[in-house]
N, CA, C and O atoms as a GROMACS GRO file, in nm:
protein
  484
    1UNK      N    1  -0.472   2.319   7.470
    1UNK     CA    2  -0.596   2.266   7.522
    1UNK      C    3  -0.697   2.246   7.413
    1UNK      O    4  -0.678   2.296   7.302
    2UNK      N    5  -0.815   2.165   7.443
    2UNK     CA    6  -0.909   2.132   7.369
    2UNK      C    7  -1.023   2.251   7.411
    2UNK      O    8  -0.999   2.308   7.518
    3UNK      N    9  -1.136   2.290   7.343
    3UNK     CA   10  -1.242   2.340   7.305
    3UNK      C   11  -1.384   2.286   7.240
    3UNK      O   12  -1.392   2.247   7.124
    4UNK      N   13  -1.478   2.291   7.321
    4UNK     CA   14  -1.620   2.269   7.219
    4UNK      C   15  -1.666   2.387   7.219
    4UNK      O   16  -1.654   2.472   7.307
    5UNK      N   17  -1.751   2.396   7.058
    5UNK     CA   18  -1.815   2.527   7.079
    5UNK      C   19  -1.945   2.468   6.992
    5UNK      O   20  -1.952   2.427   6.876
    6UNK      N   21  -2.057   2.483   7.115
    6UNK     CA   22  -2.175   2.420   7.131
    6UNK      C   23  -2.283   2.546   7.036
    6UNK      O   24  -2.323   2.634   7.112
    7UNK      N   25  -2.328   2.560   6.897
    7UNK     CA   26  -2.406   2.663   6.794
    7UNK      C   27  -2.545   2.609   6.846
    7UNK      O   28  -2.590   2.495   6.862
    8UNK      N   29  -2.602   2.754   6.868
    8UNK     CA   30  -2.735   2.738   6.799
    8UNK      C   31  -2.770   2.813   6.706
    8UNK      O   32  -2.887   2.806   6.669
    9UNK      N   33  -2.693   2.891   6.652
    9UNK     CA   34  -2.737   2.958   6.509
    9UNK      C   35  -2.619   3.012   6.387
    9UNK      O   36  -2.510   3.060   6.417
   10UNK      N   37  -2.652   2.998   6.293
   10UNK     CA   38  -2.513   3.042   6.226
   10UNK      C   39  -2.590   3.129   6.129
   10UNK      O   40  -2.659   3.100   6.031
   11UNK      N   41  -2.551   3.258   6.192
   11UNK     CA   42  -2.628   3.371   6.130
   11UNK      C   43  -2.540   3.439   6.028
   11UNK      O   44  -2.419   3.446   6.047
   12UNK      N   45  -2.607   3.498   5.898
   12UNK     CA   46  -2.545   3.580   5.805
   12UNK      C   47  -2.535   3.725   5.909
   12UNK      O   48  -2.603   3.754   6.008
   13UNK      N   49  -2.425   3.799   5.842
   13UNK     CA   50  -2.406   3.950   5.862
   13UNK      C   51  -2.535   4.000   5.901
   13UNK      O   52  -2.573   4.049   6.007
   14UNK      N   53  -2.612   3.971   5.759
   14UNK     CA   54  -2.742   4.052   5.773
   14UNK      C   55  -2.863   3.972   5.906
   14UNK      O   56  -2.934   4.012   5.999
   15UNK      N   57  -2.840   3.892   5.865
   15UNK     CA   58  -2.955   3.873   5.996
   15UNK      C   59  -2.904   3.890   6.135
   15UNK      O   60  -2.977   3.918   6.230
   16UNK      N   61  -2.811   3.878   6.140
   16UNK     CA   62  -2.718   3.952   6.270
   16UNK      C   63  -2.731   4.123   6.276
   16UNK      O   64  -2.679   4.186   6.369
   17UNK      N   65  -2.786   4.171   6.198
   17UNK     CA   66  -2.808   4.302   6.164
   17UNK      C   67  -2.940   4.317   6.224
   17UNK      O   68  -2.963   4.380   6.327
   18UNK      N   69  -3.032   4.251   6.145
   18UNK     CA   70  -3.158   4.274   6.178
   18UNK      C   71  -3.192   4.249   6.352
   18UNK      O   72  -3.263   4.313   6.429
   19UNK      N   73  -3.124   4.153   6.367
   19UNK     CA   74  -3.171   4.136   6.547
   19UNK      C   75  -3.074   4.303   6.641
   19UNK      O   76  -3.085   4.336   6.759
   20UNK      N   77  -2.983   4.375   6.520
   20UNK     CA   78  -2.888   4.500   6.597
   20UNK      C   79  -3.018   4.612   6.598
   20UNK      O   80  -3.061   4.666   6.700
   21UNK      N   81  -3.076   4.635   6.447
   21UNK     CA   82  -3.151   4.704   6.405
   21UNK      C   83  -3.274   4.752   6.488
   21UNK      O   84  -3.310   4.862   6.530
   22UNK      N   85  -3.333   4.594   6.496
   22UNK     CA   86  -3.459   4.577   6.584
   22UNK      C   87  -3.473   4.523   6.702
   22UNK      O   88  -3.547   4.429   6.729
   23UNK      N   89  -3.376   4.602   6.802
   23UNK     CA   90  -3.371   4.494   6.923
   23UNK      C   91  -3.494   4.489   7.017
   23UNK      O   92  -3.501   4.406   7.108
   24UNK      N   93  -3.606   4.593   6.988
   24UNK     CA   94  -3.745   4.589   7.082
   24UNK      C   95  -3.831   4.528   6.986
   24UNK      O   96  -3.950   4.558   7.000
   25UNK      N   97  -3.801   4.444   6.884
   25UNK     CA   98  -3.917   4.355   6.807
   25UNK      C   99  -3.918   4.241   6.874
   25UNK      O  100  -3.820   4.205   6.941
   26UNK      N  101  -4.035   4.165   6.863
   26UNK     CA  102  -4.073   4.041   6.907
   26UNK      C  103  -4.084   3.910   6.796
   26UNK      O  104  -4.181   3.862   6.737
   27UNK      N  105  -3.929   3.872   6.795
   27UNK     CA  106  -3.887   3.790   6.706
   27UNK      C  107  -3.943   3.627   6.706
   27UNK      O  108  -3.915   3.540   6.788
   28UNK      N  109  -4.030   3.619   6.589
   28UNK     CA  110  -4.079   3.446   6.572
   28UNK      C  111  -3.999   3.383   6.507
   28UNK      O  112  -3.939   3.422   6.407
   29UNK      N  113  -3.987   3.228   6.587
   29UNK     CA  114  -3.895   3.143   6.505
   29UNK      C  115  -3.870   3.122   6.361
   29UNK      O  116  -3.771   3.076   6.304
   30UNK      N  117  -4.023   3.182   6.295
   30UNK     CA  118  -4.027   3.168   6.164
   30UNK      C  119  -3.883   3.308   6.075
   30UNK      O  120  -3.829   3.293   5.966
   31UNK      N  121  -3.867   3.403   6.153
   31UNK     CA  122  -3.820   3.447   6.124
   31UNK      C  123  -3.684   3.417   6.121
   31UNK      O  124  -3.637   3.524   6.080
   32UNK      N  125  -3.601   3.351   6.136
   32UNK     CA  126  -3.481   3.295   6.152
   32UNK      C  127  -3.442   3.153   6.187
   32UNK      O  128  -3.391   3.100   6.286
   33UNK      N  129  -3.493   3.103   6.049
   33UNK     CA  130  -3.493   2.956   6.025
   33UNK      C  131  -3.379   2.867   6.055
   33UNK      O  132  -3.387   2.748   6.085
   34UNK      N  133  -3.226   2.972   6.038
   34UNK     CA  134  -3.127   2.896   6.038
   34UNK      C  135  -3.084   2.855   6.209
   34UNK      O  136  -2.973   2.814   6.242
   35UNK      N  137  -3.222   2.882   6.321
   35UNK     CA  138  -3.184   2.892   6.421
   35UNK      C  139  -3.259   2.739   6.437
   35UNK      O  140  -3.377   2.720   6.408
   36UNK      N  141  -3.161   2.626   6.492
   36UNK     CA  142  -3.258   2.530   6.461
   36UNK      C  143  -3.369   2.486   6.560
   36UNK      O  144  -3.463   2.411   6.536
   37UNK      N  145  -3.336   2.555   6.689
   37UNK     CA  146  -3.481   2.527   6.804
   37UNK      C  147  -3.549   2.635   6.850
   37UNK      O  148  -3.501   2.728   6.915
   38UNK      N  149  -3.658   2.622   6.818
   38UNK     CA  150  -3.706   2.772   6.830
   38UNK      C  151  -3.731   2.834   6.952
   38UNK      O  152  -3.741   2.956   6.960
   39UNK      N  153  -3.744   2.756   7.055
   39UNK     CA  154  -3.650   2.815   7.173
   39UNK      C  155  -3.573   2.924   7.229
   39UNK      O  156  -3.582   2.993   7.330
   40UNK      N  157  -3.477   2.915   7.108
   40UNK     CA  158  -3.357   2.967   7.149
   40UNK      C  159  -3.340   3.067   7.081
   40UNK      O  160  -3.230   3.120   7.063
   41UNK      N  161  -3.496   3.124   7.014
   41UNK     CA  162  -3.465   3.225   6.920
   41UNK      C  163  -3.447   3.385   7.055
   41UNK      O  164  -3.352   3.462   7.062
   42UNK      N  165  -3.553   3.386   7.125
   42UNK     CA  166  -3.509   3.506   7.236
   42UNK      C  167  -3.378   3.509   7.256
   42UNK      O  168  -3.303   3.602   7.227
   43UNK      N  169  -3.347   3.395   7.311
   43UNK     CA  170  -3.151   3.351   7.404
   43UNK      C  171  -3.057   3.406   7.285
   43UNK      O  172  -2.975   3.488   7.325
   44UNK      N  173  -3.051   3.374   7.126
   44UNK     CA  174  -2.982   3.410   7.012
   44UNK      C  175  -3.014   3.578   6.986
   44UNK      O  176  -2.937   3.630   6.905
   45UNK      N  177  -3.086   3.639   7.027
   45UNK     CA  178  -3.103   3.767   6.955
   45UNK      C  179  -3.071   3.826   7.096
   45UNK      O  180  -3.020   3.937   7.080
   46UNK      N  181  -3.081   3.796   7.219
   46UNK     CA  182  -3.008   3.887   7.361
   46UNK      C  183  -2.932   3.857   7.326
   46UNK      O  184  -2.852   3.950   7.327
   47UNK      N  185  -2.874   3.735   7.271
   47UNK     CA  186  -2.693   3.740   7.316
   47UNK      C  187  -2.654   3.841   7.174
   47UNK      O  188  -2.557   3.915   7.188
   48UNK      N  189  -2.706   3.845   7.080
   48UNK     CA  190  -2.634   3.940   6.949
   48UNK      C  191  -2.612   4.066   7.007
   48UNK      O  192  -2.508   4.131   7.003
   49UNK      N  193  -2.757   4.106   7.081
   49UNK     CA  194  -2.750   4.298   7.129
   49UNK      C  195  -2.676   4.254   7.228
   49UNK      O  196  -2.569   4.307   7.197
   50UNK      N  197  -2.650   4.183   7.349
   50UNK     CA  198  -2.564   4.215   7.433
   50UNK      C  199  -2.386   4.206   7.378
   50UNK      O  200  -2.302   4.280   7.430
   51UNK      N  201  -2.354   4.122   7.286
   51UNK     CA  202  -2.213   4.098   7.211
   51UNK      C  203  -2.226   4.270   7.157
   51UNK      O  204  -2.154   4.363   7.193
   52UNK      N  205  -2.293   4.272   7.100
   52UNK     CA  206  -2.285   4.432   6.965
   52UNK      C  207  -2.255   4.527   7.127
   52UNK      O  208  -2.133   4.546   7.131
   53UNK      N  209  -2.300   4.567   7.212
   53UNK     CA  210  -2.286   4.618   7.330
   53UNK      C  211  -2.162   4.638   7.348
   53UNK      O  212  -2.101   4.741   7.320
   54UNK      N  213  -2.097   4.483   7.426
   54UNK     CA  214  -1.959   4.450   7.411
   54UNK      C  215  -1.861   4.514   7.397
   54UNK      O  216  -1.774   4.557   7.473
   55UNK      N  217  -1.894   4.520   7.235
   55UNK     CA  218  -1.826   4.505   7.117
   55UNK      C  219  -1.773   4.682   7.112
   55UNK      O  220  -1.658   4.727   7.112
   56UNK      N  221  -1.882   4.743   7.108
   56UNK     CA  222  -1.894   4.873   7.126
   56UNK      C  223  -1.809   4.944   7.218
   56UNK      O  224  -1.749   5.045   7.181
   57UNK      N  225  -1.796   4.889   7.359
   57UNK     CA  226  -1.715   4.934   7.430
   57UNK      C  227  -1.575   4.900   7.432
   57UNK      O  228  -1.479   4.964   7.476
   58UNK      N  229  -1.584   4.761   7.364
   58UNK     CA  230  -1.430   4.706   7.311
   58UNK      C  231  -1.380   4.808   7.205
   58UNK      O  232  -1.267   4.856   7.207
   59UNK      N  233  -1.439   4.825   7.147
   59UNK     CA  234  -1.349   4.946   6.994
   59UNK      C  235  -1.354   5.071   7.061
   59UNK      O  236  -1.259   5.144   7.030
   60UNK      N  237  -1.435   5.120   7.142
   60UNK     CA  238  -1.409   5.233   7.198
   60UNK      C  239  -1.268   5.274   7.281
   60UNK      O  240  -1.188   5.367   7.275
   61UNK      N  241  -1.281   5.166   7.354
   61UNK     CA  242  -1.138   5.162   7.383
   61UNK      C  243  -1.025   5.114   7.361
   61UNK      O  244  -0.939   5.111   7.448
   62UNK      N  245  -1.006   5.063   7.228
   62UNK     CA  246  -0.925   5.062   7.174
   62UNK      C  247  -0.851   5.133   7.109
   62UNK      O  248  -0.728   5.141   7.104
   63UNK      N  249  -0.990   5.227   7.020
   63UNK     CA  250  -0.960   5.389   6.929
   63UNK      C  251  -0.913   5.414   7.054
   63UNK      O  252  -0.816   5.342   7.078
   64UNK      N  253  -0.953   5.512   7.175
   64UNK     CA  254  -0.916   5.547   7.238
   64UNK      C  255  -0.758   5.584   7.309
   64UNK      O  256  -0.724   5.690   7.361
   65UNK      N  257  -0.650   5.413   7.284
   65UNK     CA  258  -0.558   5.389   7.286
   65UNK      C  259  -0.490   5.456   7.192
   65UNK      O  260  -0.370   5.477   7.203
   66UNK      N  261  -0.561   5.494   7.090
   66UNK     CA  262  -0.485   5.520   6.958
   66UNK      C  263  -0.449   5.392   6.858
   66UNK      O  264  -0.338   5.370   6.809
   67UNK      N  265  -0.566   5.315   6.840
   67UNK     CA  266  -0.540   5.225   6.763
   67UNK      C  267  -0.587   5.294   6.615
   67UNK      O  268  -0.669   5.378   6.578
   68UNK      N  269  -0.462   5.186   6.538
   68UNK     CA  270  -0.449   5.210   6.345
   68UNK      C  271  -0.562   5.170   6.327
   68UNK      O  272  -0.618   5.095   6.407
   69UNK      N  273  -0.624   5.219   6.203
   69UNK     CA  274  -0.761   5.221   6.188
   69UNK      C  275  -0.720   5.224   6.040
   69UNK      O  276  -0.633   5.294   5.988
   70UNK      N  277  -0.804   5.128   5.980
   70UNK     CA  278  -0.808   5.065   5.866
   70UNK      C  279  -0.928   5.096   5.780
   70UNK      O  280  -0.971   5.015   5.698
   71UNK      N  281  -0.978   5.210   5.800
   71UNK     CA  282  -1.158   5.201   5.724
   71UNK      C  283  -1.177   5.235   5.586
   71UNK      O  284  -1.249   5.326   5.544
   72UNK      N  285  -1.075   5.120   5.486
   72UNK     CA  286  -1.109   5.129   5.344
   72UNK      C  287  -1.211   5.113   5.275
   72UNK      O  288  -1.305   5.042   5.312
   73UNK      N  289  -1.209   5.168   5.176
   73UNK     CA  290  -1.366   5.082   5.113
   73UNK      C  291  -1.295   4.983   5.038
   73UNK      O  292  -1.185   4.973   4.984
   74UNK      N  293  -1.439   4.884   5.059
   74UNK     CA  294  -1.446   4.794   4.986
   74UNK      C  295  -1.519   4.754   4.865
   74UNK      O  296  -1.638   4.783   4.862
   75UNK      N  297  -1.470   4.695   4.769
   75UNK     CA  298  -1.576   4.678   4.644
   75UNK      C  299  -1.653   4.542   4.611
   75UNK      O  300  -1.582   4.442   4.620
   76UNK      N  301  -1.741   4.529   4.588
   76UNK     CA  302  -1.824   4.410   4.581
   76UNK      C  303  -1.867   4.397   4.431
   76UNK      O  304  -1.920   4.490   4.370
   77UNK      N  305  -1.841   4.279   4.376
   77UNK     CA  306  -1.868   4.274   4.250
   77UNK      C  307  -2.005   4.148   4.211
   77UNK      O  308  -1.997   4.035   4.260
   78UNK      N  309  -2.098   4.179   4.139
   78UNK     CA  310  -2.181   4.102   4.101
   78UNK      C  311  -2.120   4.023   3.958
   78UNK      O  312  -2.051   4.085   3.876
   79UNK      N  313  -2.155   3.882   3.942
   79UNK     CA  314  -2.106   3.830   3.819
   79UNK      C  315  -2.247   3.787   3.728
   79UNK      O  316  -2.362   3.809   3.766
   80UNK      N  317  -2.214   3.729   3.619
   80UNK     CA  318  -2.324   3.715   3.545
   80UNK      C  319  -2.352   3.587   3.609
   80UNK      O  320  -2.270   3.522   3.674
   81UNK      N  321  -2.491   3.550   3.584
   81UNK     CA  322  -2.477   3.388   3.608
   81UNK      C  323  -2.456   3.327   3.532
   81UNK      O  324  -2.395   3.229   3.574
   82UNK      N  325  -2.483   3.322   3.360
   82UNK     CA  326  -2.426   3.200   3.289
   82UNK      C  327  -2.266   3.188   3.272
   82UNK      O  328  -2.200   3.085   3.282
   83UNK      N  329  -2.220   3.320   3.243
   83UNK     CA  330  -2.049   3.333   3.200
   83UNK      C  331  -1.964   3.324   3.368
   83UNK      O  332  -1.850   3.278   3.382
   84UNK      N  333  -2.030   3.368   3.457
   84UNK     CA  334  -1.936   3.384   3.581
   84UNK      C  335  -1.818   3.487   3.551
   84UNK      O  336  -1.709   3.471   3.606
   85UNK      N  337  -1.844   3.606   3.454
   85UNK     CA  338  -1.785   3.723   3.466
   85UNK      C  339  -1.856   3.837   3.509
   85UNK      O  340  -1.978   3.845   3.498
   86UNK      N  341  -1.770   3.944   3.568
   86UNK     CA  342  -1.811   4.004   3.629
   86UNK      C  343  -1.927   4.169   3.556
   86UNK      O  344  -1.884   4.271   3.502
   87UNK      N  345  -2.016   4.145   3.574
   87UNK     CA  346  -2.120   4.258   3.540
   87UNK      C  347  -2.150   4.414   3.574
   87UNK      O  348  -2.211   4.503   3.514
   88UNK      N  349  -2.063   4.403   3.729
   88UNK     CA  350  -2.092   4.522   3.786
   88UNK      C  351  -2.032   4.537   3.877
   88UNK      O  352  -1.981   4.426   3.896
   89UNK      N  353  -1.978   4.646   4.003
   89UNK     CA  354  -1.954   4.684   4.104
   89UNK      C  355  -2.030   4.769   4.197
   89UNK      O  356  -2.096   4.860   4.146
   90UNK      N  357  -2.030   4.752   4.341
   90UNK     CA  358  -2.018   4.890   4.423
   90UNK      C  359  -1.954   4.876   4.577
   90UNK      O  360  -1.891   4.777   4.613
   91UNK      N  361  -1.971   4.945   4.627
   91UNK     CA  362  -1.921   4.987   4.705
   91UNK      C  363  -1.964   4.893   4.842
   91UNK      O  364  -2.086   4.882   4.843
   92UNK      N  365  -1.902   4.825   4.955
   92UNK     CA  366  -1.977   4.704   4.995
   92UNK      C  367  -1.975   4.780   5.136
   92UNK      O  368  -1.876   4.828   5.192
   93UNK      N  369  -2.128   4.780   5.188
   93UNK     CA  370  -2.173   4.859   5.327
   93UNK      C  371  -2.121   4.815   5.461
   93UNK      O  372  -2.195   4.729   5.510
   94UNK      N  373  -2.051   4.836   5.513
   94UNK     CA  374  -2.013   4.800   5.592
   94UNK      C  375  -2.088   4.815   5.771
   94UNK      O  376  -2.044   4.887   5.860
   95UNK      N  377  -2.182   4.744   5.777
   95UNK     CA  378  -2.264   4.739   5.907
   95UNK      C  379  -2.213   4.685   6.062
   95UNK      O  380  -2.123   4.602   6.076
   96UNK      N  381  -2.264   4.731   6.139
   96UNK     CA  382  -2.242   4.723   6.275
   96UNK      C  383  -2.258   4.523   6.287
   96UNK      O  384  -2.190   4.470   6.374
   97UNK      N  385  -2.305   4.476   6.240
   97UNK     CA  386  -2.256   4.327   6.282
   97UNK      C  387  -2.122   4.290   6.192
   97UNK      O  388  -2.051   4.192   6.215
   98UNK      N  389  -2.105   4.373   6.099
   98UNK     CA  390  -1.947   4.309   6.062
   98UNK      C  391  -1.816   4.408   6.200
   98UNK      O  392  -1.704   4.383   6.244
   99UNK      N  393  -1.878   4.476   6.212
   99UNK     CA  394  -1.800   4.523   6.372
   99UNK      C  395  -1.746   4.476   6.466
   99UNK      O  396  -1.639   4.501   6.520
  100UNK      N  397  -1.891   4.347   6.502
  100UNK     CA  398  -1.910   4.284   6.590
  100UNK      C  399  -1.794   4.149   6.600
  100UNK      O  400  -1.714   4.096   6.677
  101UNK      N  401  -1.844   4.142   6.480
  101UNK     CA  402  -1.726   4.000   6.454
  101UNK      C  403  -1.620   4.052   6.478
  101UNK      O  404  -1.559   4.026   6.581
  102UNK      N  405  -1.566   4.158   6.367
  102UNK     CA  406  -1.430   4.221   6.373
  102UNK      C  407  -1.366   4.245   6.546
  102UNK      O  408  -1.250   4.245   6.586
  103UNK      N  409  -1.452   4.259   6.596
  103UNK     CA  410  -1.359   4.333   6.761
  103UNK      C  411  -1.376   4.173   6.811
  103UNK      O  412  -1.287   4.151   6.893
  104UNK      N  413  -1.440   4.081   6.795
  104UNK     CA  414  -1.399   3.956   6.880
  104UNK      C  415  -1.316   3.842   6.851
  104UNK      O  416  -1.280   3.750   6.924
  105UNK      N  417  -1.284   3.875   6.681
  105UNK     CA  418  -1.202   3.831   6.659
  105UNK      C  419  -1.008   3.913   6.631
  105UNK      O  420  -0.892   3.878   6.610
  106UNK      N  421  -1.090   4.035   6.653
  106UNK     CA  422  -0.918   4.034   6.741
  106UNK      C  423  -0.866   4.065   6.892
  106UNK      O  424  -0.762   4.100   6.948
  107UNK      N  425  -0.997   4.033   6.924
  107UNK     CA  426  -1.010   3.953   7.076
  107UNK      C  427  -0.934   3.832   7.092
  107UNK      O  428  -0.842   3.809   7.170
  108UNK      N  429  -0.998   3.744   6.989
  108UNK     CA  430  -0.924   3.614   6.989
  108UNK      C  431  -0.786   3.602   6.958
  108UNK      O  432  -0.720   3.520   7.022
  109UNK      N  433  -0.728   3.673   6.867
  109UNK     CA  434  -0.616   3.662   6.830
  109UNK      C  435  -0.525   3.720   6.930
  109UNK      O  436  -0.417   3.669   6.959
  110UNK      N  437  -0.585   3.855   6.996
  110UNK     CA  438  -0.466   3.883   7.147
  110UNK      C  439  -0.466   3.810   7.224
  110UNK      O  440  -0.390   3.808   7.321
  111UNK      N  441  -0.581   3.710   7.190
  111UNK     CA  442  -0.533   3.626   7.352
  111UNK      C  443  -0.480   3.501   7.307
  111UNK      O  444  -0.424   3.425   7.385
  112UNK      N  445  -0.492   3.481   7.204
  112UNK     CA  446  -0.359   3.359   7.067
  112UNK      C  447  -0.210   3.436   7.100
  112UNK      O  448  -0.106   3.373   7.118
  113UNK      N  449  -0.218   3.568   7.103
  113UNK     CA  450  -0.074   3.586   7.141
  113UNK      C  451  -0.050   3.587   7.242
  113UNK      O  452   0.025   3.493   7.270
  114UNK      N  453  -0.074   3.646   7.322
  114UNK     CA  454  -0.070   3.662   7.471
  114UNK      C  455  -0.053   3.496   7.552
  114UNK      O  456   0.010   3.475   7.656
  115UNK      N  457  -0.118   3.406   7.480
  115UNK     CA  458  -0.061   3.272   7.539
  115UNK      C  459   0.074   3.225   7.429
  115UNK      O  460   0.145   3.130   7.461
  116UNK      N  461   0.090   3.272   7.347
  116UNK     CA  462   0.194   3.199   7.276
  116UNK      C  463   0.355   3.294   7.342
  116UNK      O  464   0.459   3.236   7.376
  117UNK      N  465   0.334   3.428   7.344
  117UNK     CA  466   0.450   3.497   7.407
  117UNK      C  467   0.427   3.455   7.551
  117UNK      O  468   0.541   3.414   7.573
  118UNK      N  469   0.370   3.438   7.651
  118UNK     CA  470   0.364   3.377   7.802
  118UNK      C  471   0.430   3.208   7.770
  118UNK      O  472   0.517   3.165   7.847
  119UNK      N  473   0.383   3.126   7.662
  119UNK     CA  474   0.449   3.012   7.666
  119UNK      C  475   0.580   2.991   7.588
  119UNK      O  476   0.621   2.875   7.580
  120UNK      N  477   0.641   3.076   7.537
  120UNK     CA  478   0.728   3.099   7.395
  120UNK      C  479   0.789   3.213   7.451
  120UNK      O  480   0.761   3.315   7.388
  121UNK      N  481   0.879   3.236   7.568
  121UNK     CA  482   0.877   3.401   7.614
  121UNK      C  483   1.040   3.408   7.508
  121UNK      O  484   1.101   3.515   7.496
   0.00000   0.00000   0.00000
């Protein structure tokens, strides 16, 4: 089948953070430019806390199942800007909106299998 998927915002990690962080602030359009009608800035920051919500109860019960759990660290490297070699490292934070993504996209992928073994038995 076909799919549209109709954006009104294409938010970084972090500003997907900030609307987790501060969900009783009273967010102005100015604050999240990449949202392009400002409108839709209330409708974009309920739907983040209600997804992170979600999301929350999705990994809960998943651990729960006894799911493998993967929580490596990761390293993040800064480069120089003229040479484009690398200057430095640390350790890369891993926040509750990279969570968010993470549990819906392997949301998506069980249900990529789940139709491919139902059509492919």
């Amino acid at each position: 089948g076909h799919s549209i998927i109709c954006s009104r915002a294409k938010l970084s990690y972090d500003e997907a953070q900030l609307m987790i962080d501060n969900s009783d602030r009273q967010w102005q359009p100015s604050d999240f430019p990449c949202i392009i009608n400002s409108k839709h800035v209330p409708i974009v920051v309920n739907s983040v806390i209600k997804l992170n919500k979600i999301a929350k109860q999705m990994r809960f019960l998943r651990q729960s199942r006894g799911t493998l759990r993967l929580d490596q660290p990761k390293l993040s490297f800064s480069l120089d800007k003229d040479t484009g070699l690398p200057n430095g490292c640390n350790i890369y934070k891993y926040k509750e909106s990279n969570r968010l993504i993470e549990e819906f996209m392997l949301l998506a992928n069980m249900a990529v299998a789940h139709k491919i073994s139902k059509t492919f038995p």
